[in-house]
Residue, then its C-alpha position, 0 to 999 in steps of 0.5 A: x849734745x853737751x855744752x863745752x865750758x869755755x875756759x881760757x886757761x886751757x887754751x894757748x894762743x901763738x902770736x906770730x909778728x916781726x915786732x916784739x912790741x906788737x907781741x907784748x901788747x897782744x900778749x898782755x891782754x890775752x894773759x888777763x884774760x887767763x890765756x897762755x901765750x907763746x910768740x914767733x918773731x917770723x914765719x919760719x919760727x911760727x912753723x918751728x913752733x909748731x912742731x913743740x906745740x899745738x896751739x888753739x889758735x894763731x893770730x898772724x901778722x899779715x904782712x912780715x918780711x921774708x915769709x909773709x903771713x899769707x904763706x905762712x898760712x898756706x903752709x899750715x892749712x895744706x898741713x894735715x897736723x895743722x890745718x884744723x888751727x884757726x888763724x886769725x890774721x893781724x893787718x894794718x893794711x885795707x887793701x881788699x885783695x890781702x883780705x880777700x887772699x887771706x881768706x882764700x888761704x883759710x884764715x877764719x878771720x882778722x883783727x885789725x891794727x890798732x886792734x880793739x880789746x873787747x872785739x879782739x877777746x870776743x873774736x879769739x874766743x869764737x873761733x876757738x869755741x868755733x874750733x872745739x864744737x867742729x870737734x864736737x860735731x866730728x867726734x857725734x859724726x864718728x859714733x853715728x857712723x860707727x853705729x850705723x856700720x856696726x849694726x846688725x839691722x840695715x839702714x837706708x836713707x832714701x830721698x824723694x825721689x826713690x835715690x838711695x842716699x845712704x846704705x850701711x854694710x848690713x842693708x847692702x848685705x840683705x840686698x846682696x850687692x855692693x854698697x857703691x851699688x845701692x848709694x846714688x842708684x834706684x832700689x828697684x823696690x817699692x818699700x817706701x809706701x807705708x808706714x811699716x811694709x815687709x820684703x824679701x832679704x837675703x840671709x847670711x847662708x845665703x837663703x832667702x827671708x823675710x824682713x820687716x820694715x819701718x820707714x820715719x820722715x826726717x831731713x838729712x843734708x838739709x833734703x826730706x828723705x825717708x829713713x828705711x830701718x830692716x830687722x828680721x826681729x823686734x825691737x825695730x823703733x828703738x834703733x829709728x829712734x836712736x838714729x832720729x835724735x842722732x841726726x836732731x842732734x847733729x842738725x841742731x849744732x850743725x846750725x849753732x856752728x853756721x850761725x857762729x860762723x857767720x855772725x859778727x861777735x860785736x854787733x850780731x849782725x852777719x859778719x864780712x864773710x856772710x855779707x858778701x857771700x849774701x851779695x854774691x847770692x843776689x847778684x847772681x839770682x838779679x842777673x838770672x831772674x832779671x829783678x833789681x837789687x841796690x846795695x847801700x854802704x855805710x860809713x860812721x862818722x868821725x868815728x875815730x874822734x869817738x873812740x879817742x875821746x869816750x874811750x873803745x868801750x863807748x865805741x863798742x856802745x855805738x857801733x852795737x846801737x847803730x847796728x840795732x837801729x839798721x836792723x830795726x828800720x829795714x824790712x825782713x827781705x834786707x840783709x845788714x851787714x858789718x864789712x869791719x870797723x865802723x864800715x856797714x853793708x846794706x843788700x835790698x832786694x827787689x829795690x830800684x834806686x830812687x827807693x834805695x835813695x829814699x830808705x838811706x835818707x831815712x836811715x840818715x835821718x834815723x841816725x842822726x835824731x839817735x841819742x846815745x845814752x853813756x855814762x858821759x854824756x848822750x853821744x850823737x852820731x851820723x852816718x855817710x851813705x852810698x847808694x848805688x843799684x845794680x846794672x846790667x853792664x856789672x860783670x861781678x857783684x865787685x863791680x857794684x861794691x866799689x860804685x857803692x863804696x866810692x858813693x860813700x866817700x863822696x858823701x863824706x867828701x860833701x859834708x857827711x850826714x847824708x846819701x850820695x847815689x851813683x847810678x852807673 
């Protein structure tokens, strides 16, 4: 499939904010980069707007009077015209449940106020290159299945376990039933047993004939399943391997879109969504299988006097290095992750606490000996840990973030530079 040049001219971007100074600040930025702008003073006029318009992305205040940014999103989403629009949320606010209900109404994701150029410029463009390669993904989708239902050689996707997963027009025919009589039923034949095979089909006139059979091994919905092409003629590898790169093709960017989805623009680690998405995974398989996690949070200190002292870029510079090095000092099974801003997450399977304790000392004492070379000066950071494992009284993997969370701030109120452990 082709690549899509991303270009910022083609693109325009609604900003949705009760304040025409926030506007202004957004919107000059944006144009330097060659985007045009459009702007709501309310969420009213954002929904007016987008009558006129149809923009490639909407950065929305979060909280405005009147109509909140929440329902102006939701609004949107349950619009046919609209929902396909990435929003990207503009906050000031940390609450955890604005977030966690914005996402919910299906906000792709937020910047937060005062916002950072270079991050706010990485975030607009993924999301709406993100846009643009789901189109992609549904336009490969619509020609694939216009192949498939237009053909006059019968196609079956069949799984492991004899379960017809997929069936076009034509092999429903050769079969003389229904579709919704093949798809999620047994066949009831053995064609699946070689390489090439033949069986008896049931011609248009209604007389019987005799078809041949190639069956190939693929992956679809990420299943083995056996791909079951039926001709009465030749030529029948040509249409398995027009149907093979079409679904290699599809797979591919199905991957490249999952890894953009869930990838942090800065850093390159996963982002929020992905990291707690992870530590919901964990915390259900540790209460199924009854094996330990710890989760370590991490917090950069006096991170904002970075920032005000070396300037965003420098800020940007940090977080990427301490990123790498938390990459670089865990094992394979640990999963890192940024929450937002300077804030990062640490999942440790198969970890009891007292190891927890000893890998964030580690990473403590890591950080602290890093020096990070700027076109000022070497820059010296340290990080706040909190350490916490799980239990068996935690009714949610939420229960386990705010003990790590609140381990954190004790750390910080202790001096900073080191790893505070609540238990429970």
């Amino acid at each position: 499939m082709e690549k899509i040049a991303f270009n910022p001219q083609d693109c325009t971007i609604l900003i949705v904010d009760d304040l025409i100074q926030n506007i202004q600040v957004l919107g000059r930025t944006l144009e330097t980069q060659g985007y045009s702008i459009t702007y709501a003073l309310s969420g009213k006029e954002a929904l007016q707007r987008l009558q006129a318009i149809q923009p490639d992305l909407i950065l929305l205040d979060l909280l405005m009077p009147e109509m909140s940014g929440l329902e102006v999103c939701e609004q949107i989403k349950t619009n046919p015209h609209y929902h396909h629009i990435p929003i990207l949320f503009l906050t000031a606010s940390h609450e955890e449940e604005h977030l966690i209900e914005a996402f919910e109404k299906g906000a792709a994701d937020y910047v937060t106020k005062p916002f950072r150029s270079t991050e706010l410029l990485a975030r607009v463009q993924t999301h709406i290159q993100l846009k643009r390669q789901t189109r992609q993904l549904q336009q490969s989708e619509n020609k694939l299945n216009t192949i498939v239902t237009h053909i006059k050689d019968g196609i079956l996707i069949v799984d492991e376990l004899g379960i017809v997963k997929f069936a076009n027009p034509a092999a429903a025919q050769m079969f003389d039933r229904k579709l919704s009589d093949l798809i999620d039923h047994e066949l009831g034949l053995p064609i699946v047993v070689g390489k090439v095979a033949e069986l008896d089909i049931i011609h248009s006139r209604g007389t019987l004939g005799r078809a041949e059979i190639t069956v190939g091994e693929t992956e679809w919905l990420e299943q083995k399943v056996s791909i079951v092409s039926m001709r009465d003629v030749s030529d029948r590898n040509q249409v398995e391997k027009k149907l093979r790169i079409a679904l290699d093709k599809q797979k591919v960017l199905s991957r490249k879109l999952q890894k953009l989805a869930n990838t942090d623009v800065l850093t390159g680690i996963a982002n929020r969504r992905n990291i707690l998405a992870v530590l919901q995974k964990e915390f259900q398989r540790t209460q199924r299988y009854k094996e330990p996690f710890s989760l370590l949070v991490i917090d950069v200190d006096h991170f904002k006097l970075v920032n005000d002292s070396y300037g965003h870029t420098i800020g940007d510079q940090v977080l990427k290095e301490i990123s790498q090095m938390l990459v670089k000092w865990l094992r394979n099974v640990d999963t890192v992750g940024r929450l937002g801003g300077e804030e990062f997450m640490i999942i440790l399977p198969t970890t009891e606490l007292q190891e927890a304790m000893e890998i964030a000392e580690r990473l403590c004492e890591q950080i602290r000996n890093l020096e990070i070379d700027t076109t000022f000066s070497a820059i010296k950071i340290t990080i706040s840990i909190g350490v916490t494992a799980y239990q068996d009284n935690d009714k949610t993997d939420t229960d386990i973030l705010k003990r790590a969370d609140e381990a954190m701030y004790q750390a910080k109120e202790c001096g900073r530079d080191r790893a505070i452990t609540i238990s429970g």
